[in-house]
N, C-alpha and C positions, 0 to 999 in steps of 0.2 A: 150638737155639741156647743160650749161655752166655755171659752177662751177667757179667762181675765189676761189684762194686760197692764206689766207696771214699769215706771223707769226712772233714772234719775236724770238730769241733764245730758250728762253724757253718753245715755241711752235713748236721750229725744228723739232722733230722727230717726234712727232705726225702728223704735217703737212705730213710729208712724209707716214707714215704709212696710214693715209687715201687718200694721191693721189691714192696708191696701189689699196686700196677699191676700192675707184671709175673706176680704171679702170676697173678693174674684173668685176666691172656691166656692164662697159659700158657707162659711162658716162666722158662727157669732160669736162676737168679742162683745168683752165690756174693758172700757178703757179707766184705769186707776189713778191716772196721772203718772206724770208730770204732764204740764201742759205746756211747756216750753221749753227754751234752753238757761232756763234760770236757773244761779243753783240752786240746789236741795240737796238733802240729805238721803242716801239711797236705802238704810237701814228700815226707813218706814217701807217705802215703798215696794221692799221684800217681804216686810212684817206684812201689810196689807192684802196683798197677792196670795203669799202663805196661806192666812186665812181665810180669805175668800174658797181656795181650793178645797181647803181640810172641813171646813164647815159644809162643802158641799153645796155653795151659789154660787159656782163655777165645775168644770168640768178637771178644767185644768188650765194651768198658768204660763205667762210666758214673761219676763224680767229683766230688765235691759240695765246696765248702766257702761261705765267706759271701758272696765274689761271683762266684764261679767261675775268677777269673783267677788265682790262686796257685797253685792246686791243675792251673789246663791247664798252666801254664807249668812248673810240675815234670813233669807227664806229659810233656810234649811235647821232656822233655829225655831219656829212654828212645828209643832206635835202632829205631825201626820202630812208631815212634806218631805218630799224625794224630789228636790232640786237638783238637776243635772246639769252642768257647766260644760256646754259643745262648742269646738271649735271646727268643728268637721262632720262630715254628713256620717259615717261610722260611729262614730262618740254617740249620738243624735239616736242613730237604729239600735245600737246596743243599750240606751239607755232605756230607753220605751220596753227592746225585747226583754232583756236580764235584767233591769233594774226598776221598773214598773216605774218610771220616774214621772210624777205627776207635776211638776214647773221644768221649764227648762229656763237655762241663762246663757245671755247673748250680748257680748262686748261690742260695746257700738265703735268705738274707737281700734277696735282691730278687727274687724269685720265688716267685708262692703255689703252691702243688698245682694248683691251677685251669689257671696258667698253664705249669707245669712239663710237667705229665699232657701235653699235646698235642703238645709239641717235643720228648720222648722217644719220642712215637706216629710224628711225619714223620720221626724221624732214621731209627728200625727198621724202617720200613714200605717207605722210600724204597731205590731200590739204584743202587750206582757203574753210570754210562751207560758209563763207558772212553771210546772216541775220543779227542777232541782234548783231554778230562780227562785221559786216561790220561797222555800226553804230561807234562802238566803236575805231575801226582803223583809221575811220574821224575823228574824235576827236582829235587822235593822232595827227593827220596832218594838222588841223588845230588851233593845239597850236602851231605844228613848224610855219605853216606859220604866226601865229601872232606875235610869238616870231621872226621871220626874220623880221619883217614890224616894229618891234620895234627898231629896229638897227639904 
């Protein structure tokens, strides 16, 4: 499995502290930037993550910035992203089980390691059940795709 990984300043350190994670599982990342705590704009840094996923040179994504919601709502504006905004290991398991959510977003600024580590463990551990999810995730995808056909 292949992890992309992206963040804005405000998601620096957390990003980093969970590369660390992941590798100690065992699991490959690729790192998208940011490379410090300089600022930047977190809007790319969703767009690129996005993409990476949906094109499929990643497995799946993980999206840092200072409260996680900037950074999912740019991902979540990439065509075949299910950006999940966890603050809790629940949010984390239901998004993977019910919501096939392929990025997750993680607020570096309201979340410690302590608490981050665990809700990046239920979102990868956990997997899409389908059924009467599946249903529901078409739905999803096919407002995006009517909302593109509207353009």
């Amino acid at each position: 499995m292949l992890i992309a990984l992206a963040a804005d300043h405000g998601g620096f350190i957390l990003k980093e502290t969970v590369k660390e994670h992941l590798t100690k599982r065992g699991i490959e990342w690729r790192d998208l930037g940011t490379k410090s705590e300089d600022s930047v704009d977190y809007p790319y840094y969703g767009k690129i993550c996005g993409e990476e996923v949906a094109a499929g040179r990643a497995d799946r994504g993980i999206v840092f910035c200072g409260t996680g919601v900037g950074i999912s709502i740019s991902a979540n504006k990439v065509p075949g992203v299910r950006c999940a905004l966890c603050t809790n290991v629940f949010m984390a398991e239901m998004a993977s089980r019910h919501n096939n959510a392929n990025l997750l977003a993680l607020g570096g600024r309201v979340l410690s390691p302590e608490q981050a580590i665990p809700i990046v463990d239920a979102w990868l551990d956990n997997v899409f059940e389908g059924g009467r999810h599946e249903r529901r995730v078409n739905a999803i995808s096919d407002i995006e795709k009517e909302k593109a056909g509207a353009r």
